[in-house]
MDTraj code that builds the backbone (N, CA, C; nanometers):
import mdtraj as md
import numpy as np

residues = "UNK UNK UNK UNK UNK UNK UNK UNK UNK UNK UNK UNK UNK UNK UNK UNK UNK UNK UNK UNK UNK UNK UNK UNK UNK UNK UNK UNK UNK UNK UNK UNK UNK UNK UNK UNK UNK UNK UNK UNK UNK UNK UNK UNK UNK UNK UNK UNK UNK UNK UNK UNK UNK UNK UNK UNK UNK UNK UNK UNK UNK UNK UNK UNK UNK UNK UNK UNK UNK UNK UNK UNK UNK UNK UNK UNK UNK UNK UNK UNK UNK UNK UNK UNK UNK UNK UNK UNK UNK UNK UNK UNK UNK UNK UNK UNK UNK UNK UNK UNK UNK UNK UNK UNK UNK UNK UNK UNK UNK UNK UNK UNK UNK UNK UNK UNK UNK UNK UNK UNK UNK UNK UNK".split()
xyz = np.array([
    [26.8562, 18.1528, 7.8107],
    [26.7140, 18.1321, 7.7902],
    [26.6789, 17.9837, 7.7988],
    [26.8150, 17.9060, 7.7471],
    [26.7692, 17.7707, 7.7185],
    [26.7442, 17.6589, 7.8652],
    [26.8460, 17.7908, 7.9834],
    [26.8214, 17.7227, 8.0947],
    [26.6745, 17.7564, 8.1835],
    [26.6201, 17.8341, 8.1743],
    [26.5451, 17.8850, 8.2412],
    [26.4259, 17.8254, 8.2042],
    [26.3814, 17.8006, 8.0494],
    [26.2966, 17.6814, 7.9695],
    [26.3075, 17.5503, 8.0804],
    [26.4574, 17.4857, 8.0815],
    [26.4304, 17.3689, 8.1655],
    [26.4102, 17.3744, 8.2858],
    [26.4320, 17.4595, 8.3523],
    [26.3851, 17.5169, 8.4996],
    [26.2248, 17.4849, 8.4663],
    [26.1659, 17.5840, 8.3856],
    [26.0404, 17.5893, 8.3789],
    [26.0124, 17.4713, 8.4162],
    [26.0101, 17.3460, 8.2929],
    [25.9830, 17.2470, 8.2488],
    [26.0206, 17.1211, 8.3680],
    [26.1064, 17.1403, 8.4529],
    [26.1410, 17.0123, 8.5425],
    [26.0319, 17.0769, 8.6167],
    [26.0330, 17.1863, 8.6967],
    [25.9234, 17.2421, 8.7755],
    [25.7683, 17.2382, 8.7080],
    [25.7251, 17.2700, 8.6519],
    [25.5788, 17.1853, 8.5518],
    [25.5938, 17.0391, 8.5698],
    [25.6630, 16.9448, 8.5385],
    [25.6604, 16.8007, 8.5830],
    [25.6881, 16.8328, 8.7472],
    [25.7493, 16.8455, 8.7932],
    [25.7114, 16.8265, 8.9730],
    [25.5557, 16.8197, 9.0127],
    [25.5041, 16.9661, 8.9688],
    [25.3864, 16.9749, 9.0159],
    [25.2911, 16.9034, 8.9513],
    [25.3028, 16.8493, 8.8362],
    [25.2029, 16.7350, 8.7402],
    [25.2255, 16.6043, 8.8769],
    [25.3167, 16.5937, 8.9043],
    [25.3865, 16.4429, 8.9919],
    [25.2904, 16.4629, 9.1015],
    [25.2841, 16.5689, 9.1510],
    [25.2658, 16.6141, 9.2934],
    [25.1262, 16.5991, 9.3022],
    [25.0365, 16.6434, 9.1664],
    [24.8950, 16.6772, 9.1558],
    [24.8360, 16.5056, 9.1419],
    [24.8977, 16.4261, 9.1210],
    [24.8618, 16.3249, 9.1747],
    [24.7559, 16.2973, 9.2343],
    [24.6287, 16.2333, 9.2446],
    [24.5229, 16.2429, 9.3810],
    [24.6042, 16.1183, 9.4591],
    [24.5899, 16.1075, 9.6194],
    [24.6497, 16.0189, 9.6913],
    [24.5018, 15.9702, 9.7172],
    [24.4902, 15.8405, 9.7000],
    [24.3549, 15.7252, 9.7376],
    [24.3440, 15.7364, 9.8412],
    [24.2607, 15.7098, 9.8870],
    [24.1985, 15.7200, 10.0238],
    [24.1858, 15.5654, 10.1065],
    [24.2216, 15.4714, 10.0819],
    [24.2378, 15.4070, 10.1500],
    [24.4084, 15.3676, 10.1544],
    [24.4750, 15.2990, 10.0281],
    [24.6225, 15.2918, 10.1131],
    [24.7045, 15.3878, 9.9838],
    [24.7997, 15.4213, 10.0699],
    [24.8881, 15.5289, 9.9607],
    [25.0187, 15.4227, 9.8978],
    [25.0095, 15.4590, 9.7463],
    [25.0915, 15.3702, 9.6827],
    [25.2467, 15.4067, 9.7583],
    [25.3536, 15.3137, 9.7360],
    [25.4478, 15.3221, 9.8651],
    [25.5776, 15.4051, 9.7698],
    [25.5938, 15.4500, 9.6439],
    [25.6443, 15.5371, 9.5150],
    [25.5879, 15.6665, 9.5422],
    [25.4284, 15.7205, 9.5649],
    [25.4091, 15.8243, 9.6262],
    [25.4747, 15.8912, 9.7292],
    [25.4348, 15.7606, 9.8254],
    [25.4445, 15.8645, 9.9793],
    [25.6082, 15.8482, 9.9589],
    [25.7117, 15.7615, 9.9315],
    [25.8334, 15.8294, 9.9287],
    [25.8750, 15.9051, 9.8230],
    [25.8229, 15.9382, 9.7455],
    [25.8349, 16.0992, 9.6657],
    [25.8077, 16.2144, 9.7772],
    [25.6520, 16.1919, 9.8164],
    [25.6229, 16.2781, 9.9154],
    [25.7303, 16.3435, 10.0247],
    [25.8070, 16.1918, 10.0403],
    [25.9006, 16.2357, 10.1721],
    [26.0576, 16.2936, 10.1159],
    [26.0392, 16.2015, 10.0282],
    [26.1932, 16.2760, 9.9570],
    [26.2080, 16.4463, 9.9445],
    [26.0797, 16.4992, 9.9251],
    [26.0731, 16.6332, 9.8565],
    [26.0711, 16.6863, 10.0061],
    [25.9912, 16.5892, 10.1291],
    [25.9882, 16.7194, 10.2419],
    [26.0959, 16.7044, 10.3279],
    [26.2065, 16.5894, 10.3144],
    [26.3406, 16.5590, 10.3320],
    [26.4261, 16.7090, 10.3105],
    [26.4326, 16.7396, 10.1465],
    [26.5256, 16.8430, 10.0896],
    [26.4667, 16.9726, 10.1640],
    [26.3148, 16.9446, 10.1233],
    [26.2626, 17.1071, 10.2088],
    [26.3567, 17.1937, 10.3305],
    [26.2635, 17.0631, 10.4227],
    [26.3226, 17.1076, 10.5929],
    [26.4291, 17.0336, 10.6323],
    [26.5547, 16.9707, 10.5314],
    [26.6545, 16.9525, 10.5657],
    [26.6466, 16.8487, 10.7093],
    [26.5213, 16.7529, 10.6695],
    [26.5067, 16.6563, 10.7846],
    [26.5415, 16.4873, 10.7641],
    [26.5828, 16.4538, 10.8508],
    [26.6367, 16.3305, 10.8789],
    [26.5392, 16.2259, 10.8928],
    [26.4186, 16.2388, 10.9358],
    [26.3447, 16.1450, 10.9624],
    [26.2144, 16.2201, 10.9522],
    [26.1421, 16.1466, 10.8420],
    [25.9885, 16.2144, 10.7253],
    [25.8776, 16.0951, 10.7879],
    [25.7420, 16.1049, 10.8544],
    [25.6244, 16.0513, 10.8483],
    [25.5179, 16.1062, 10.8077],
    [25.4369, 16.0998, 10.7520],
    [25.3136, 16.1230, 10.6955],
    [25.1810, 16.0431, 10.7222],
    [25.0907, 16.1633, 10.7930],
    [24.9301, 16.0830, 10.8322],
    [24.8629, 16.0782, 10.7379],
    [24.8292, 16.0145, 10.6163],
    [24.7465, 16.0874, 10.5090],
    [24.5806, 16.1566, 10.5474],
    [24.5684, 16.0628, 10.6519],
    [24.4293, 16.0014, 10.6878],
    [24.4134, 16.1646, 10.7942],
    [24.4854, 16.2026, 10.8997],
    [24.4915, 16.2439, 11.0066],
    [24.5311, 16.4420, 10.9265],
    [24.5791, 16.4230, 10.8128],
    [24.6935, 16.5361, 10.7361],
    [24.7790, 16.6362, 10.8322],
    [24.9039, 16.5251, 10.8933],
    [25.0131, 16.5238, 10.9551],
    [25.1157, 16.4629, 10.9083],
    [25.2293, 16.5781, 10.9172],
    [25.3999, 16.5425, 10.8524],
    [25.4155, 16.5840, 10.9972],
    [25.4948, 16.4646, 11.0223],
    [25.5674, 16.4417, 11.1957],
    [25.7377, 16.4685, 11.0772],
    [25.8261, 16.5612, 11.1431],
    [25.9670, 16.5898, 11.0870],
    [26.0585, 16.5813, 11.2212],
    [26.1746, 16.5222, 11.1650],
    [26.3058, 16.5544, 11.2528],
    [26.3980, 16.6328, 11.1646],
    [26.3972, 16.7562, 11.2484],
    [26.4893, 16.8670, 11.1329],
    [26.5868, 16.9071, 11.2055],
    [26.7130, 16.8583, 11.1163],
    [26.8492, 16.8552, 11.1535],
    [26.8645, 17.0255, 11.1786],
    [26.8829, 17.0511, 11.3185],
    [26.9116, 17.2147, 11.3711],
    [27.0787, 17.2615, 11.2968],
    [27.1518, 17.1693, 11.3190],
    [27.3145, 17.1878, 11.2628],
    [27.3994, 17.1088, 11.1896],
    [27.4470, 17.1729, 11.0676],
    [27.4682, 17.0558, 11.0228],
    [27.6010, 17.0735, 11.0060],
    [27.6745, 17.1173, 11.0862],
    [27.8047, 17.1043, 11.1355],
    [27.8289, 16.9999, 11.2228],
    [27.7614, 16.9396, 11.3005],
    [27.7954, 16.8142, 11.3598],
    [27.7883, 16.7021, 11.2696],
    [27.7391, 16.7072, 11.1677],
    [27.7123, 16.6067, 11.0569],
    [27.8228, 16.5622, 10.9917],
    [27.8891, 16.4276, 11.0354],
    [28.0287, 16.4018, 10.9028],
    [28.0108, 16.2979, 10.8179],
    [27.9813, 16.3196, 10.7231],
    [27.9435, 16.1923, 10.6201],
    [28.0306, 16.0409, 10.6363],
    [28.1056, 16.0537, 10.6867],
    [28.2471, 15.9954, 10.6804],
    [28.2136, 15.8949, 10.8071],
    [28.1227, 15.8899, 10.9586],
    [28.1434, 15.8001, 10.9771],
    [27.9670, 15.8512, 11.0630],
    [27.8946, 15.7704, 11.1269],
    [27.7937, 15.6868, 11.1805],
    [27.7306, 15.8203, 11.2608],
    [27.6565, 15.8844, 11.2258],
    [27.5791, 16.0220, 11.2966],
    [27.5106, 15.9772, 11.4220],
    [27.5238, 15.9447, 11.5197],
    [27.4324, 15.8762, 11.6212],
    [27.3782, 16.0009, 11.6566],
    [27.4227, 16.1574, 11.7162],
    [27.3898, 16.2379, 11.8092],
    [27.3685, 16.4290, 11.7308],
    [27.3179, 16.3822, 11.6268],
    [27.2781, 16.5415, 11.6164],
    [27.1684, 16.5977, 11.6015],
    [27.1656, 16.7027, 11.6362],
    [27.0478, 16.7620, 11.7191],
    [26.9175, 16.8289, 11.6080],
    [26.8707, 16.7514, 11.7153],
    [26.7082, 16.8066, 11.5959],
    [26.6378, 16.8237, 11.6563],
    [26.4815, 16.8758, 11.6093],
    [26.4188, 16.9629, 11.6274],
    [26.2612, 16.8609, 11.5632],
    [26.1998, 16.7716, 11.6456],
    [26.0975, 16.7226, 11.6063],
    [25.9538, 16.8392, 11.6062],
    [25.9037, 16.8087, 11.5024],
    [25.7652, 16.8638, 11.4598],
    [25.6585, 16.8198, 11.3861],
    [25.5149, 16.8375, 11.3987],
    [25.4388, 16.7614, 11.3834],
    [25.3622, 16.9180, 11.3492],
    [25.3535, 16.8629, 11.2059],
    [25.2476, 17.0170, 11.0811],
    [25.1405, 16.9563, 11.0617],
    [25.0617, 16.9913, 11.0245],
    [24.9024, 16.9756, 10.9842],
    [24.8900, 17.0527, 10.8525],
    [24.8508, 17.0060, 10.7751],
    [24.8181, 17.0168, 10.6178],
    [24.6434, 17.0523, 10.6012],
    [24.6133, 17.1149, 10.5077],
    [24.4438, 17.1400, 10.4665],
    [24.4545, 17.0304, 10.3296],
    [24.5677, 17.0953, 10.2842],
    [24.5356, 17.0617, 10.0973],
    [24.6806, 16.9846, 10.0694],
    [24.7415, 16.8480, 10.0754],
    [24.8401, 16.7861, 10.0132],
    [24.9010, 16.8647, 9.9538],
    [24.8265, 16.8516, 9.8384],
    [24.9356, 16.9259, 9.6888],
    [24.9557, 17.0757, 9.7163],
    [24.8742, 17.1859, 9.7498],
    [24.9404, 17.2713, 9.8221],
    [25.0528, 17.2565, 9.9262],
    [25.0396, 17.2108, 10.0084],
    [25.1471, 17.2001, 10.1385],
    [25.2741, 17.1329, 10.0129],
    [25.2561, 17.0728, 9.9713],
    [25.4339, 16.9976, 9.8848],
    [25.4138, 17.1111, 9.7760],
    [25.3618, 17.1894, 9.7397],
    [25.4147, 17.2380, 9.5856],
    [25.4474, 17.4057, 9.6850],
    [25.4046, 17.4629, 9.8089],
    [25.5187, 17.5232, 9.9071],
    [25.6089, 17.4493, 9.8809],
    [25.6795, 17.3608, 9.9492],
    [25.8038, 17.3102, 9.9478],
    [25.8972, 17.3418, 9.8238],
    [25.8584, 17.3582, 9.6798],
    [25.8580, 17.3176, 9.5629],
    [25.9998, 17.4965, 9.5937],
    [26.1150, 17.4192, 9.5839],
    [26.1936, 17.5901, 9.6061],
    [26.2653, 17.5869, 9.4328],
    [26.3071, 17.7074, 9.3880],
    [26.3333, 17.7628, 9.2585],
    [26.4829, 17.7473, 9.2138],
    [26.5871, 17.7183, 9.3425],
    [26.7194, 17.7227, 9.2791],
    [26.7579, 17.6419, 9.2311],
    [26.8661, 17.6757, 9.1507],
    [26.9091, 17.6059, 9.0943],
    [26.9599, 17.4513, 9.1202],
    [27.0085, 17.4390, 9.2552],
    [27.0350, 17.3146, 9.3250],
    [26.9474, 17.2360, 9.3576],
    [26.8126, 17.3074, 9.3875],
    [26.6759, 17.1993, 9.4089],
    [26.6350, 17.1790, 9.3200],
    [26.6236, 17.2533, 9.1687],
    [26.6005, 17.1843, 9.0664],
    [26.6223, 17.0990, 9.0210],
    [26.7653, 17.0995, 9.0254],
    [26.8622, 16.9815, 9.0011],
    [26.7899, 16.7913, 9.0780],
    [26.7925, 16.8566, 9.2149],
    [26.7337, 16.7467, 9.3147],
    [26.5938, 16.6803, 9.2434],
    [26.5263, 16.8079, 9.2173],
    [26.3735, 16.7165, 9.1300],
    [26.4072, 16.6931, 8.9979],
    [26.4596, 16.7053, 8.9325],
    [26.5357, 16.6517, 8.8113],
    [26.5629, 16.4994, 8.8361],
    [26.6275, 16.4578, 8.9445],
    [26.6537, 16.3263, 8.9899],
    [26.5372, 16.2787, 9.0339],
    [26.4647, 16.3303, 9.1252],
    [26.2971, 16.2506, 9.1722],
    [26.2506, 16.2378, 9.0362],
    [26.2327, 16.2935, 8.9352],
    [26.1328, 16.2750, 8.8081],
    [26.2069, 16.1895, 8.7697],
    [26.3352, 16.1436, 8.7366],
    [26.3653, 15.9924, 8.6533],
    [26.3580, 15.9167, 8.7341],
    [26.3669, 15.9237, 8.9004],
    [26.3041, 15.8007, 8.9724],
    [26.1820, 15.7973, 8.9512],
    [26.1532, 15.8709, 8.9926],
    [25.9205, 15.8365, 9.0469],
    [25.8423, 15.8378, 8.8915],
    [25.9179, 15.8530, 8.8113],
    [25.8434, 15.8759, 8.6494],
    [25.8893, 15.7524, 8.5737],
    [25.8067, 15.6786, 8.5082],
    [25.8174, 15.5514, 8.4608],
    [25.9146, 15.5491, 8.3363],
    [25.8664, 15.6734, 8.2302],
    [25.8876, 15.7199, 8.0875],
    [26.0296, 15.7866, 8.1416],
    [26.1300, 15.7704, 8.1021],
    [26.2525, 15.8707, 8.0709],
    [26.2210, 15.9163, 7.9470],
    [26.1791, 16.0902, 7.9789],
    [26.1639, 16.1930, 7.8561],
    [26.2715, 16.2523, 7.8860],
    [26.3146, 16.3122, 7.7754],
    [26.4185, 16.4293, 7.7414],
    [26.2941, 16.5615, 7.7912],
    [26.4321, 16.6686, 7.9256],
    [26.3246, 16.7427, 7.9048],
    [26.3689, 16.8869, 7.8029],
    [26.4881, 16.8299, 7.8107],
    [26.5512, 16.9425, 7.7314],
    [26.4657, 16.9811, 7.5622],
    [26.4613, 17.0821, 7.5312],
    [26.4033, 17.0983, 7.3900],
    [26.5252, 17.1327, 7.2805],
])
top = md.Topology()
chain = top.add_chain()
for i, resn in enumerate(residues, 1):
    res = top.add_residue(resn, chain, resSeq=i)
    for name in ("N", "CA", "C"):
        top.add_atom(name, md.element.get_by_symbol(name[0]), res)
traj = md.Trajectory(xyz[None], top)
């Protein structure tokens, strides 16, 4: 029970993070790489831009990640560029927003970066 509480609870802070309004003239530069970090893990992409102005995420999404070796210098694997169009920000990222246990984990780490206060979220 006690895990599923912090599930709750890291996921309630994501979307508090997320609900954010983004200004309309320049986007603080802690936002938009939250923004990208989260659509990084999403679509498992290598290379994140964002139009705020235009509401376009241009993605390079790694097709295999068997060519991928951590171990030395990735010059050549294959992706899959795309360019989405958004209505509503915080809708389009709180989609992204996935439930397992391993991406929880991942926004667990964005909230003690992008969050000023280190809270306990545990109860």
């Amino acid at each position: 029970m006690e895990n599923s509480t912090l599930h709750g609870r890291i996921l309630e802070e994501m979307n508090y993070l997320l609900a954010q309004e983004v200004p309309k003239q320049k986007v603080p530069q802690k936002l938009e790489n939250l923004h990208k970090d989260l659509l990084r893990k999403h679509y498992n992409a290598a290379d994140v831009s964002i139009d705020y102005h235009r509401r376009r995420v241009k993605l390079a999404i790694v097709m295999d990640d068997a060519d991928y070796d951590p171990k030395k210098i990735n010059l050549h694997l294959p992706t899959l560029h795309t360019n989405l169009w958004f209505r509503n920000l915080y809708d389009f990222l709180k989609a992204c927003l996935d439930k397992d246990a391993k991406s929880v984990a991942f926004y667990s780490s964005l909230l003690q970066t992008y969050t000023n206060n280190k809270k306990e979220l545990a109860y």
